[in-house]
Backbone and ligand atoms as CSV (ligand in chain L), in Angstrom:
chain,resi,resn,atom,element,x,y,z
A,1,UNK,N,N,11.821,-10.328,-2.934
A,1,UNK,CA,C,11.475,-9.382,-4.013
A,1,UNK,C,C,10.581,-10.095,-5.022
A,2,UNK,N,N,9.510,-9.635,-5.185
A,2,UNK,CA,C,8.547,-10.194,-6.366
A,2,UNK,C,C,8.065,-9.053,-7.002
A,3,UNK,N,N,9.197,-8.999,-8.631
A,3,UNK,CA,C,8.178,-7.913,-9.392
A,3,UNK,C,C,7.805,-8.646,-10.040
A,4,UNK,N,N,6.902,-7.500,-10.449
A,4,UNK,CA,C,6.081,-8.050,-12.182
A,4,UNK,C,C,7.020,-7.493,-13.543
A,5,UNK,N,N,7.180,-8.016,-14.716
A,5,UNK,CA,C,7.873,-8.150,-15.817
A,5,UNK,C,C,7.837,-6.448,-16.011
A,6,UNK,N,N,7.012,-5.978,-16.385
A,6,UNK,CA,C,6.494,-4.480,-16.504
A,6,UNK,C,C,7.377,-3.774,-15.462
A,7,UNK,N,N,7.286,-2.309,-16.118
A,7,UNK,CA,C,7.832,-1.205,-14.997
A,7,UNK,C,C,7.359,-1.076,-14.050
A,8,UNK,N,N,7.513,-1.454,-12.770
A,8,UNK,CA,C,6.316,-0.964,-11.684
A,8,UNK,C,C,5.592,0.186,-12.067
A,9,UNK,N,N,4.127,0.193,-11.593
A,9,UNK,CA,C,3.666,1.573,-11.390
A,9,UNK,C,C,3.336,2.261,-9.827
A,10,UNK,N,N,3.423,0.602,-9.410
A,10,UNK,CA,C,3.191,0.820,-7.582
A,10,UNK,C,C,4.138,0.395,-6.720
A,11,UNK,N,N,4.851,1.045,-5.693
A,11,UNK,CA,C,6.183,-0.186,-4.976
A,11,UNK,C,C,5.310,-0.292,-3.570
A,12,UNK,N,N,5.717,-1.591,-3.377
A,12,UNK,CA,C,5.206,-1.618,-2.040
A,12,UNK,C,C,6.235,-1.846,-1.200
A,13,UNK,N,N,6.451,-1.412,0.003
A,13,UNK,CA,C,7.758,-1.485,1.050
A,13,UNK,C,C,7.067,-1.715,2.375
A,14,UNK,N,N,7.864,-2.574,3.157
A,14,UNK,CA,C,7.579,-2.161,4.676
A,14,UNK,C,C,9.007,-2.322,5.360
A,15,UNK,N,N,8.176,-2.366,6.728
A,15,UNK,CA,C,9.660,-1.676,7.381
A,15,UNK,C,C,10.486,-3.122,7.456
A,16,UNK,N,N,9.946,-4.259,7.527
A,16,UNK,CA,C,10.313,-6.022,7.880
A,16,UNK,C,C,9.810,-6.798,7.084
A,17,UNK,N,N,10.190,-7.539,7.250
A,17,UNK,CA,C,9.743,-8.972,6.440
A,17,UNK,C,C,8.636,-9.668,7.080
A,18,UNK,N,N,8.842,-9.152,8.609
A,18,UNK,CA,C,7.526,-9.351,9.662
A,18,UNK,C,C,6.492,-8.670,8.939
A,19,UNK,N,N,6.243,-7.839,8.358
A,19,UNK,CA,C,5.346,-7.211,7.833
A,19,UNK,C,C,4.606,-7.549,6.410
A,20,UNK,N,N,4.880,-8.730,5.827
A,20,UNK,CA,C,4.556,-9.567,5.068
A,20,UNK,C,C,3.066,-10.093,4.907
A,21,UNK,N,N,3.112,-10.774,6.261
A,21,UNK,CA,C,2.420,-11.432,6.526
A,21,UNK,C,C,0.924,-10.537,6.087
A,22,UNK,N,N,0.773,-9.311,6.582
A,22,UNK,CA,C,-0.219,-8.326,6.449
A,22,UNK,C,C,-0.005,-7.294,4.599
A,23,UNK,N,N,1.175,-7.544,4.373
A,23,UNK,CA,C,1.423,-6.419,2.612
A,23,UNK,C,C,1.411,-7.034,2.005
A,24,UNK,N,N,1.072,-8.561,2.245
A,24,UNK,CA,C,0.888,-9.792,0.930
A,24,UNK,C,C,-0.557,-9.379,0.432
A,25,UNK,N,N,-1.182,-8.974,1.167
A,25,UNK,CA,C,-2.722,-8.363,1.056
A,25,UNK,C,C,-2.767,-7.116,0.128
A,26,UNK,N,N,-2.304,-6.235,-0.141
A,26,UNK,CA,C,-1.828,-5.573,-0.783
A,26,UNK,C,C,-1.224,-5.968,-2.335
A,27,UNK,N,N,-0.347,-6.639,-2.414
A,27,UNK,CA,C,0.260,-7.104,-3.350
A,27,UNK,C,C,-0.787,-8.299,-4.324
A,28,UNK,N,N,-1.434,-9.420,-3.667
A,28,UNK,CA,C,-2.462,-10.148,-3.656
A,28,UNK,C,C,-3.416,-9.047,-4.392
A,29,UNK,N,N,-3.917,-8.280,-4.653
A,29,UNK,CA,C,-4.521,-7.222,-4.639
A,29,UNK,C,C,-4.343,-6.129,-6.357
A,30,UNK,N,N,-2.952,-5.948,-5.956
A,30,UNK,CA,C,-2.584,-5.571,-7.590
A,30,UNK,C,C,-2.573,-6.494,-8.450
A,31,UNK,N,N,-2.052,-7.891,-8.159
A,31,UNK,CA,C,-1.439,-8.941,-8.964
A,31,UNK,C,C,-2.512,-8.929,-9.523
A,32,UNK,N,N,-4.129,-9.158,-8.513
A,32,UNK,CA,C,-5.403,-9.323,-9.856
A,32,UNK,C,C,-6.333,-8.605,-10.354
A,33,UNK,N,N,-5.699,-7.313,-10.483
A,33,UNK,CA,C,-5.908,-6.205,-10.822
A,33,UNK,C,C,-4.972,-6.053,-12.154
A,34,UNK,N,N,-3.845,-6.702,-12.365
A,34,UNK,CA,C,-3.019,-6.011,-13.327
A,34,UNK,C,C,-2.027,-5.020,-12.730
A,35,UNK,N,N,-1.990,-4.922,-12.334
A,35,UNK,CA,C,-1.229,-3.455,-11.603
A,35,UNK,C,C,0.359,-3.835,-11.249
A,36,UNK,N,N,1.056,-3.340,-12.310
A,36,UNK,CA,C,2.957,-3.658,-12.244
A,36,UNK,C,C,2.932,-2.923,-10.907
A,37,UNK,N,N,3.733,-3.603,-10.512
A,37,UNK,CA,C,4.363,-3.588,-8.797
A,37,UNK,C,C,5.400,-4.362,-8.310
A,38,UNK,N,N,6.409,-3.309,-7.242
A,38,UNK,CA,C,6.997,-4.250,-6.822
A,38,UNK,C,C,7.371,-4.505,-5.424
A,39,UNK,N,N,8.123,-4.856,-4.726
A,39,UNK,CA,C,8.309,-5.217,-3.328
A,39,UNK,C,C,9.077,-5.163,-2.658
A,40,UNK,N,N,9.723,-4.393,-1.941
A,40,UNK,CA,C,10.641,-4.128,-0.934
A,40,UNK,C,C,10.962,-4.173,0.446
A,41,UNK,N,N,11.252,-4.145,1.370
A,41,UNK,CA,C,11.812,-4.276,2.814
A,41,UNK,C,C,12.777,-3.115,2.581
A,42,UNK,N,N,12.311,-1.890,3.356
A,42,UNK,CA,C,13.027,-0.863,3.386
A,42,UNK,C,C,12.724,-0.124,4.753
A,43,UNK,N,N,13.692,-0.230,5.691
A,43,UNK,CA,C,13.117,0.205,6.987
A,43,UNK,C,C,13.935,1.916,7.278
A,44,UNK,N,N,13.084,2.243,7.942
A,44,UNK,CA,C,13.199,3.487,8.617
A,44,UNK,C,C,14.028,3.758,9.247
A,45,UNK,N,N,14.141,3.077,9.986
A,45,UNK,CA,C,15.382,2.911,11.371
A,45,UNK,C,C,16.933,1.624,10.945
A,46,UNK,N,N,16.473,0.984,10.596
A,46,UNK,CA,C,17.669,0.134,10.338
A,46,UNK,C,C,18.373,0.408,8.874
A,47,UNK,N,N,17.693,1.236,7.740
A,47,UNK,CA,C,18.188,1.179,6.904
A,47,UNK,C,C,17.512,2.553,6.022
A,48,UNK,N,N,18.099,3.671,6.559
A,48,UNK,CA,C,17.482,5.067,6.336
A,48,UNK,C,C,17.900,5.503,5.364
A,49,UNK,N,N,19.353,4.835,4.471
A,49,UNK,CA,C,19.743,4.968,3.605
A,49,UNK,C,C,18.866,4.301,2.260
A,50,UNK,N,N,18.793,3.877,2.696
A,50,UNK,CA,C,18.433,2.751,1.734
A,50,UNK,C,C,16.489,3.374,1.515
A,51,UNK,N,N,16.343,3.586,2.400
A,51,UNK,CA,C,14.686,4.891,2.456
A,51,UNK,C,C,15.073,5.555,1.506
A,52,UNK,N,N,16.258,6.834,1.859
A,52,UNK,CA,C,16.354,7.666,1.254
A,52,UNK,C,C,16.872,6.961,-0.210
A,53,UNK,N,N,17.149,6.531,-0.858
A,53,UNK,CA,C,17.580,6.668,-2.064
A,53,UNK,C,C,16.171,6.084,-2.664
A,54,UNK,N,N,15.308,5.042,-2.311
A,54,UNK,CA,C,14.020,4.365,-2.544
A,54,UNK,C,C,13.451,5.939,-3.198
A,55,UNK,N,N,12.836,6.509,-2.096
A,55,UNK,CA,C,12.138,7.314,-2.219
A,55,UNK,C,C,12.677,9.121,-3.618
A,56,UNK,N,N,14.156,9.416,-3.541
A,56,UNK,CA,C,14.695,9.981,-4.528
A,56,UNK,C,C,14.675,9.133,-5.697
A,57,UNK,N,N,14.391,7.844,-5.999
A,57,UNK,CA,C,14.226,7.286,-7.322
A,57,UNK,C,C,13.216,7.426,-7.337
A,58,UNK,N,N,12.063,7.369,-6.671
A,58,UNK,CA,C,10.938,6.949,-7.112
A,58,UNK,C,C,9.717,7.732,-8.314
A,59,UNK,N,N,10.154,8.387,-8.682
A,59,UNK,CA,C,9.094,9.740,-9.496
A,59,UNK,C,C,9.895,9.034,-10.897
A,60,UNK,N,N,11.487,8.939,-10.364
A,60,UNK,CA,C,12.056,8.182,-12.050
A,60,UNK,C,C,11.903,7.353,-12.700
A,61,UNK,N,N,11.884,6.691,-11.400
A,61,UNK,CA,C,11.547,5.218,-12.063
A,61,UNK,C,C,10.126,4.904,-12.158
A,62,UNK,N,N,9.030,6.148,-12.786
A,62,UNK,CA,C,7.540,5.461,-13.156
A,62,UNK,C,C,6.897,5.046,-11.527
A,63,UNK,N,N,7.228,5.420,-10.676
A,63,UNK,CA,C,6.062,4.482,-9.607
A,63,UNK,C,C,5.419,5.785,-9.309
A,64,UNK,N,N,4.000,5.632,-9.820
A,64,UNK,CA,C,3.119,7.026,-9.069
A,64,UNK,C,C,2.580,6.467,-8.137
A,65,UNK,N,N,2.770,5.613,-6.704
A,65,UNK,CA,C,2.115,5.584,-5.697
A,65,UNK,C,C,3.246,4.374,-4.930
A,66,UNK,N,N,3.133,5.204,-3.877
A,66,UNK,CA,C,4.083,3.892,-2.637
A,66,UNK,C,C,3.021,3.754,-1.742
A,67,UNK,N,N,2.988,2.301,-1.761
A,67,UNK,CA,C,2.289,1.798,-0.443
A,67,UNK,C,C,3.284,1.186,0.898
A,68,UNK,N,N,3.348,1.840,1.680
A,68,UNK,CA,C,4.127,1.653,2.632
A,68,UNK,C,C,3.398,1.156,4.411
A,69,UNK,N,N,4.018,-0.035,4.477
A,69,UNK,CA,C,3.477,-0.483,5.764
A,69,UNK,C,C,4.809,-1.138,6.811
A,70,UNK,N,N,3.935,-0.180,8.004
A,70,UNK,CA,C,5.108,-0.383,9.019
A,70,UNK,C,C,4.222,-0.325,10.819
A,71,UNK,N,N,4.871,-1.117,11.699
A,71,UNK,CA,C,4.121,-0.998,12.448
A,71,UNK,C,C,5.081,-0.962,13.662
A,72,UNK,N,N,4.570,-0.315,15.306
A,72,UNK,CA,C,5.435,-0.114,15.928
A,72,UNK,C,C,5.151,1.673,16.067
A,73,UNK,N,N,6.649,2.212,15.914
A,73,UNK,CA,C,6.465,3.787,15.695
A,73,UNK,C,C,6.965,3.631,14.566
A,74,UNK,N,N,5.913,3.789,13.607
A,74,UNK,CA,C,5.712,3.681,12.332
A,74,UNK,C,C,6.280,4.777,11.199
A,75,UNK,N,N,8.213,5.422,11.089
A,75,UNK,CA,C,7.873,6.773,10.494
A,75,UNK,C,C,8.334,6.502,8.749
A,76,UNK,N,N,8.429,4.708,8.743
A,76,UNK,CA,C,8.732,4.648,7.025
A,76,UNK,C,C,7.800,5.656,6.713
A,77,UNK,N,N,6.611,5.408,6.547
A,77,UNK,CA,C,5.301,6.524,5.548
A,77,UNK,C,C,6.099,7.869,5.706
A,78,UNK,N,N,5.784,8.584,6.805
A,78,UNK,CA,C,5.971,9.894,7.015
A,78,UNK,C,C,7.187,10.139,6.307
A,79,UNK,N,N,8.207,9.383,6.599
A,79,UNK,CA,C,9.693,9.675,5.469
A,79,UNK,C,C,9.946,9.686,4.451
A,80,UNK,N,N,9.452,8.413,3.728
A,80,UNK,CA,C,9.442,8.087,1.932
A,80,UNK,C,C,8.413,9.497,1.722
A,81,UNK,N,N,7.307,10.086,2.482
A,81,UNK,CA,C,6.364,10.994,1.646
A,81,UNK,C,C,7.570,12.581,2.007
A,82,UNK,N,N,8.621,12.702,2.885
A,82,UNK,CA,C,8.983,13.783,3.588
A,82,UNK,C,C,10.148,14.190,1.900
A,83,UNK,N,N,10.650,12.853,1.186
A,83,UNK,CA,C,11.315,12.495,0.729
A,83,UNK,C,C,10.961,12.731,-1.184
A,84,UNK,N,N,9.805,12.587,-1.146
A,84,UNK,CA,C,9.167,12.552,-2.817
A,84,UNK,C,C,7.729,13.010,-2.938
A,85,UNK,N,N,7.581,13.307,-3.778
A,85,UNK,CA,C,5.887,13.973,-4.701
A,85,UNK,C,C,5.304,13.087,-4.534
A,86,UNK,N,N,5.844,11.488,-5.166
A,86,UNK,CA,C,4.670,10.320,-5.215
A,86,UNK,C,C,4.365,10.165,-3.781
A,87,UNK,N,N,2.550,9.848,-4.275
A,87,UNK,CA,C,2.009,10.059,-3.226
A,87,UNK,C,C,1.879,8.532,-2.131
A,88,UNK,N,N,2.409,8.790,-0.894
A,88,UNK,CA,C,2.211,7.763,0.020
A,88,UNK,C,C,1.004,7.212,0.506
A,89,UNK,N,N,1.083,6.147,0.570
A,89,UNK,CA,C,-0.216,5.248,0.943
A,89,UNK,C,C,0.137,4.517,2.309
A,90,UNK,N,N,-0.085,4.718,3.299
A,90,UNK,CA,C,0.383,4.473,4.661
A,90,UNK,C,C,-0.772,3.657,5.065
A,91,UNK,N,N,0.145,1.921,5.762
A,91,UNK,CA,C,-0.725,0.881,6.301
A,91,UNK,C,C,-0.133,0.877,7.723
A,92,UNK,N,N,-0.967,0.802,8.268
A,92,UNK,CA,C,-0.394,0.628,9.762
A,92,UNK,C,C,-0.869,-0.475,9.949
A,93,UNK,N,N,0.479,-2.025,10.257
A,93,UNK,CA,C,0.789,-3.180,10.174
A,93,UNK,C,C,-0.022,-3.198,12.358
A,94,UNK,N,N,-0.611,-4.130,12.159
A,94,UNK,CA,C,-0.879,-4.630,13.649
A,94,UNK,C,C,0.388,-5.346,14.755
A,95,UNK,N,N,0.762,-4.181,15.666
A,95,UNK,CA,C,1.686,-4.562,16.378
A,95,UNK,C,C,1.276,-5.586,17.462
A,96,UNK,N,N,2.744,-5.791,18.103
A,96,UNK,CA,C,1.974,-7.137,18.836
A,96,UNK,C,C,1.810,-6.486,20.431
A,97,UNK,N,N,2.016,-5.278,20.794
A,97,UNK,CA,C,2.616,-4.653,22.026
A,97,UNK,C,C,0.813,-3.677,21.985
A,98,UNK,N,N,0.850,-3.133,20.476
A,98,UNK,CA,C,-0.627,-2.300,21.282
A,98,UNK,C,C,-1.393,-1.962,20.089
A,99,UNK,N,N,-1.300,-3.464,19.326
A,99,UNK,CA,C,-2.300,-4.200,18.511
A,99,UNK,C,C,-2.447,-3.213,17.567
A,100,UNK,N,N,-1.918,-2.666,17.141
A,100,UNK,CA,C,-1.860,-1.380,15.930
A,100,UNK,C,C,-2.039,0.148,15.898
A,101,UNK,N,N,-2.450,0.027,17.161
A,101,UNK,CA,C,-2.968,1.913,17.467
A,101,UNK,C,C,-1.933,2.760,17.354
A,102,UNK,N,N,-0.157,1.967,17.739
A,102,UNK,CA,C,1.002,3.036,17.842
A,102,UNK,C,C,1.326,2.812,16.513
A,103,UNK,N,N,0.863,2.071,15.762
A,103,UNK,CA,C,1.470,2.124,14.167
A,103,UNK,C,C,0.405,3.338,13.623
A,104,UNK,N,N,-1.131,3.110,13.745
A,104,UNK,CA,C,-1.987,3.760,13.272
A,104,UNK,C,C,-1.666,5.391,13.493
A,105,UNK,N,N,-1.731,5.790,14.708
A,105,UNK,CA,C,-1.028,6.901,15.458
A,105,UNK,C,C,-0.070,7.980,14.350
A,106,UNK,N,N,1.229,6.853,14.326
A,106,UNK,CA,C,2.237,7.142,13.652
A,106,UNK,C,C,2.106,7.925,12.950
A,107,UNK,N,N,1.450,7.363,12.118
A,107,UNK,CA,C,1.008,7.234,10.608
A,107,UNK,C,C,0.245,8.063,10.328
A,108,UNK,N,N,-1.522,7.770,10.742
A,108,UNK,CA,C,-2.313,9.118,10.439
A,108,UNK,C,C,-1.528,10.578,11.346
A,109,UNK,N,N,-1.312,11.161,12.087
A,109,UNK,CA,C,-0.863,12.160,12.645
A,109,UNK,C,C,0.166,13.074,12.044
A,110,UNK,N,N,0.201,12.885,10.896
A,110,UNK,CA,C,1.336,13.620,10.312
A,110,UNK,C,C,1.346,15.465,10.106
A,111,UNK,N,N,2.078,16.151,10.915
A,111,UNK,CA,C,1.795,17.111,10.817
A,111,UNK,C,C,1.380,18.255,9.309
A,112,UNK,N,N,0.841,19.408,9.053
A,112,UNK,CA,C,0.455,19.966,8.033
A,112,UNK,C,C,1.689,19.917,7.481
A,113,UNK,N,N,1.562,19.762,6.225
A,113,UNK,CA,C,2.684,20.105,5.115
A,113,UNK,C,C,3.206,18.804,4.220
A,114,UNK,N,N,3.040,17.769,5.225
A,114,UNK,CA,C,3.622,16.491,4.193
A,114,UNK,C,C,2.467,15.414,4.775
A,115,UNK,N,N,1.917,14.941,3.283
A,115,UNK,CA,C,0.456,13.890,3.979
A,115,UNK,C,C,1.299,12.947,3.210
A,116,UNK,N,N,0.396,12.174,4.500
A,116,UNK,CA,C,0.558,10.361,4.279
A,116,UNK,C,C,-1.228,9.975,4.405
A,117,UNK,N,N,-1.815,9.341,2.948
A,117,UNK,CA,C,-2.744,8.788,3.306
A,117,UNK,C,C,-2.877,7.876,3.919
A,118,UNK,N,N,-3.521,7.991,5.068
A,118,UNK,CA,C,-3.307,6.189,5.751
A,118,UNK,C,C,-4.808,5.641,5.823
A,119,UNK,N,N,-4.560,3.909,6.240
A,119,UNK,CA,C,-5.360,3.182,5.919
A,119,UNK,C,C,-5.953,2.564,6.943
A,120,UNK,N,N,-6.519,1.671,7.064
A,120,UNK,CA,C,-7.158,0.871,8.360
A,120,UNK,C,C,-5.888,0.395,8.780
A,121,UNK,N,N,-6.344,-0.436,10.468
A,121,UNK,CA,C,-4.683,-1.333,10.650
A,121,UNK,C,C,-5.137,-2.611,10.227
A,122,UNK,N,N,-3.907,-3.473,9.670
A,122,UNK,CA,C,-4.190,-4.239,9.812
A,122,UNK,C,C,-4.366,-4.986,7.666
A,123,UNK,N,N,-5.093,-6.333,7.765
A,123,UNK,CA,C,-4.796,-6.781,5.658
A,123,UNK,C,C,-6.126,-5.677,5.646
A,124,UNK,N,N,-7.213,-5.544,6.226
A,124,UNK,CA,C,-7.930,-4.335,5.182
A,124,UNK,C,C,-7.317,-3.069,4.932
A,125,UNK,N,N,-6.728,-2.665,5.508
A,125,UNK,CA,C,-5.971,-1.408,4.840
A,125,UNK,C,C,-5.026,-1.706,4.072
A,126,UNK,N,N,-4.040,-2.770,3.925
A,126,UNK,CA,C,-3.156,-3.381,2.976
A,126,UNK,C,C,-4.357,-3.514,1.790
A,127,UNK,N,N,-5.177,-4.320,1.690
A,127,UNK,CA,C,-5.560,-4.665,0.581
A,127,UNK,C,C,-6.670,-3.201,0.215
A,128,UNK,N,N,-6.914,-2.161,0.964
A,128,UNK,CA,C,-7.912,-1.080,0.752
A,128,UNK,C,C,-6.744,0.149,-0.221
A,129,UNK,N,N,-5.164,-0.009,0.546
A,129,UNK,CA,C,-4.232,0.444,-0.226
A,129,UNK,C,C,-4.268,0.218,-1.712
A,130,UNK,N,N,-3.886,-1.219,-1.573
A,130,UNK,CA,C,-3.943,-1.741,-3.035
A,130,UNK,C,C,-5.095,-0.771,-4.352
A,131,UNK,N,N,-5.844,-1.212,-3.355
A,131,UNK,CA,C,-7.641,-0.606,-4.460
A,131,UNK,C,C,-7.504,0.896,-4.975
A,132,UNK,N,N,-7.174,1.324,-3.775
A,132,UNK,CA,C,-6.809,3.532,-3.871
A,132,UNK,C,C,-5.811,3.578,-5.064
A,133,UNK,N,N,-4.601,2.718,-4.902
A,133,UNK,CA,C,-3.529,2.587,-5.980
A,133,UNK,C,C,-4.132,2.244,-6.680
A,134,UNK,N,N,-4.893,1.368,-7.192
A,134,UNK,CA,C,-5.596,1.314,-8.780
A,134,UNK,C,C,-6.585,2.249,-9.170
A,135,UNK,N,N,-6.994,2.908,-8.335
A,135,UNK,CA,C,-8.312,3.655,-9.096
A,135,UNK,C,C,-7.758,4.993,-8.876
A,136,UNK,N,N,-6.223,5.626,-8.090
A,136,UNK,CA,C,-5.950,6.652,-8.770
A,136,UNK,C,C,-4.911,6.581,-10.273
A,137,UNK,N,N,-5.124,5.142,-10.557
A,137,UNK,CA,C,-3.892,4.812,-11.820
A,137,UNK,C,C,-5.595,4.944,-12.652
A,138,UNK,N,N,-6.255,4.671,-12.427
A,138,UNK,CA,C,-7.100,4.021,-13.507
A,138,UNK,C,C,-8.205,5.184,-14.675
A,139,UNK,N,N,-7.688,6.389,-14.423
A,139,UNK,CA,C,-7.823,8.034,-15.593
A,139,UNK,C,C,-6.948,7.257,-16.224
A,140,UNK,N,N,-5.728,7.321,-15.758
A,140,UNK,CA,C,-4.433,7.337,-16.803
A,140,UNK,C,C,-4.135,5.656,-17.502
A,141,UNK,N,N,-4.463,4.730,-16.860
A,141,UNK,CA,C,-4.839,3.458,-17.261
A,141,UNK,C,C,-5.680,2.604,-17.319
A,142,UNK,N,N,-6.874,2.638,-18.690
A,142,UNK,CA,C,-7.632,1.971,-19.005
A,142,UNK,C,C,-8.217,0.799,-18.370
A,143,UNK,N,N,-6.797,-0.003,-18.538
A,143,UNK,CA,C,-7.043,-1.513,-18.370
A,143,UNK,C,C,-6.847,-1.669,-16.878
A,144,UNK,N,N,-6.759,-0.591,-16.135
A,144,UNK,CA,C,-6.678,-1.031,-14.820
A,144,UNK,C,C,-7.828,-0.579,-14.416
A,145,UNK,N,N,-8.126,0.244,-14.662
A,145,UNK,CA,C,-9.802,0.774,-14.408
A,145,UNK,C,C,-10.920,-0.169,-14.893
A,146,UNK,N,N,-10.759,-0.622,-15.946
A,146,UNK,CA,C,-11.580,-2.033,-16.715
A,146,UNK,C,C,-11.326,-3.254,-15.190
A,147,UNK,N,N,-10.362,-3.729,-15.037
A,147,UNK,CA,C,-10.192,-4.472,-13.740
A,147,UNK,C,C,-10.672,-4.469,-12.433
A,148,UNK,N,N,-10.478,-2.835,-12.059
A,148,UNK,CA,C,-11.095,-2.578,-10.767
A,148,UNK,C,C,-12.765,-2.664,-11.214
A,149,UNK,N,N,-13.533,-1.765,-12.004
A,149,UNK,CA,C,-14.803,-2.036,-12.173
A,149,UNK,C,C,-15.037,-3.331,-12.140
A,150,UNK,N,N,-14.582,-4.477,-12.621
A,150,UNK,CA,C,-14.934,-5.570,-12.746
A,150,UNK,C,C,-14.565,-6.626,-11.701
A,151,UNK,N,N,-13.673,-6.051,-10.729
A,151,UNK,CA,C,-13.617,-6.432,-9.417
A,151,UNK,C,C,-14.459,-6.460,-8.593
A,152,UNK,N,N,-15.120,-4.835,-8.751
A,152,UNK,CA,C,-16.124,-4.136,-7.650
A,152,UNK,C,C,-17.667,-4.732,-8.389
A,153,UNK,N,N,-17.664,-5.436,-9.677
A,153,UNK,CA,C,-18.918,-5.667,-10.080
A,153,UNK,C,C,-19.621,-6.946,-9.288
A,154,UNK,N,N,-18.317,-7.918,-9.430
A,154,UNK,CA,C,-17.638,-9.258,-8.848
A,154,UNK,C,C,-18.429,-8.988,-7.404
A,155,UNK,N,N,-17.802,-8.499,-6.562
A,155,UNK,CA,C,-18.319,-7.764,-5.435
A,155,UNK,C,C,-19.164,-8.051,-5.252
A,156,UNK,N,N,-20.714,-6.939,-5.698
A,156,UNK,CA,C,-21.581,-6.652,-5.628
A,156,UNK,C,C,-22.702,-8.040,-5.925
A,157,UNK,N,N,-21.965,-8.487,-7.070
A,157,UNK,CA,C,-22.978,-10.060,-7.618
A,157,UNK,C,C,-22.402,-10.794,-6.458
A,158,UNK,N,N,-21.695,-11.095,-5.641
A,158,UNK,CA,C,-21.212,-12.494,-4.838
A,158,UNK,C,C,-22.301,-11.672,-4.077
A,159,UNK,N,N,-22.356,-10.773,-3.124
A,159,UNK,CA,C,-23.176,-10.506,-2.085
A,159,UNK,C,C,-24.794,-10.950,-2.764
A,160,UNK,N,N,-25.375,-9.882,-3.675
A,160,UNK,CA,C,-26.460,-10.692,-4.504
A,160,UNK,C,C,-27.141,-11.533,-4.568
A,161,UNK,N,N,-26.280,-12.649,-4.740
A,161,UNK,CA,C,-26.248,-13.866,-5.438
A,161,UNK,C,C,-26.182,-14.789,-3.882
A,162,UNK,N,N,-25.884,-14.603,-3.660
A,162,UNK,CA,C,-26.039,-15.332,-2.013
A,162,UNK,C,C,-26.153,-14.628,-0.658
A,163,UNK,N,N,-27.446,-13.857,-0.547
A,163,UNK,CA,C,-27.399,-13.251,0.423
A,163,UNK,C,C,-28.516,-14.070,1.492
A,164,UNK,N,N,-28.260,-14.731,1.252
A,164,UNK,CA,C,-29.489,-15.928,2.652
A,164,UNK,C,C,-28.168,-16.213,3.635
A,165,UNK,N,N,-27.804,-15.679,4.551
A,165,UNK,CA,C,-26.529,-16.176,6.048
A,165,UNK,C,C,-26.598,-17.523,6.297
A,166,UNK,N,N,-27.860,-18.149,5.800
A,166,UNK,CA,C,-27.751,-19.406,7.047
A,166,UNK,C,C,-27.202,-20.201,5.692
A,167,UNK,N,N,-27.085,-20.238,4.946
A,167,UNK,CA,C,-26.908,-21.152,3.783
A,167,UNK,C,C,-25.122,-20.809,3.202
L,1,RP5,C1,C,8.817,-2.010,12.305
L,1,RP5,O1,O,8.958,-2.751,13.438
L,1,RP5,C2,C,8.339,-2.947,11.243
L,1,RP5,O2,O,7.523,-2.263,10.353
L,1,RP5,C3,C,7.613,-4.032,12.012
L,1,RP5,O3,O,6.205,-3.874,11.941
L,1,RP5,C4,C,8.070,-3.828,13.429
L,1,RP5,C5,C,8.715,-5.046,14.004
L,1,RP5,O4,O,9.780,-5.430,13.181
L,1,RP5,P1,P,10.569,-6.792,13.439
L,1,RP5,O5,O,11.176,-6.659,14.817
L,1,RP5,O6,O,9.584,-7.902,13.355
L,1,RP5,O7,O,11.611,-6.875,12.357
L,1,RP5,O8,O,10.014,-1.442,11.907
């Protein structure tokens, strides 16, 4: 568990701790952004209880966005969103059986009525999560919008500023 001092405004969960390795990208992501967040291991299948109550707190406790990554048959997303208003941010984690397509699958395919935004497989959609979570916080929070612009400015000057390949 790694929060930040602040109320979360973002939780991030996946289904394992295996799934780390790829939602550290994500988290990596808010931390330098500013963005209160926090971190969970909340699985679908092994611990549905523990889903369900995540997801019934979540509107209370201040988090307007879950980023949720799971890989495999992926239905954390589809559940935490089946479960609450705040809106899901679905990463489909790269499996090791069929390299992310049955997480991706999972995930984007969600029938009409309950969306899960999902993301690339794999840390660019972890860390592309992250970004969506700040810039739909960033109407309602200044200083996170000040951050992301100045992330994406960052960006733009590194490419710029060294765009010769061979060097
Ligand atoms: C899913 O099963 C998790 O999201 C993870 O990606 C996958 C494998 O989990 P472990 O067997 O590594 O715990 O629930």
């Amino acid at each position: 568990m790694t929060d930040t001092a602040q109320a979360p405004l973002v939780g991030i969960v996946m289904g394992s701790r295996s799934d780390w390795e790829t939602m550290q990208h994500a988290a990596a992501r808010l931390e330098a952004l500013g963005v209160p967040h926090e971190v969970r291991v909340v699985s679908a299948h092994r611990t549905p209880d523990v889903l369900f109550e995540y997801a019934a707190g979540a509107a209370g406790r201040g988090l307007r966005a879950i980023i949720a990554g799971a890989g495999g048959a992926a239905h954390l997303p589809g559940m935490l969103a089946a479960k609450t208003q705040v809106p899901v941010l679905g990463v489909p984690v790269q499996s090791r059986a069929l390299n992310g397509m049955d997480s991706l699958l999972s995930i984007v395919q969600m029938p009409a009525g309950i969306p899960v935004a999902t993301f690339a497989i794999g840390n660019a959609g972890a860390a592309n999560a992250a970004l969506f979570a700040a810039a739909m916080l960033a109407a309602d929070h200044h200083d996170i919008g000040a951050s992301l612009a100045a992330f994406r400015a960052k960006q733009t000057d590194d490419v710029a500023s060294n765009d010769d390949p061979r060097t």
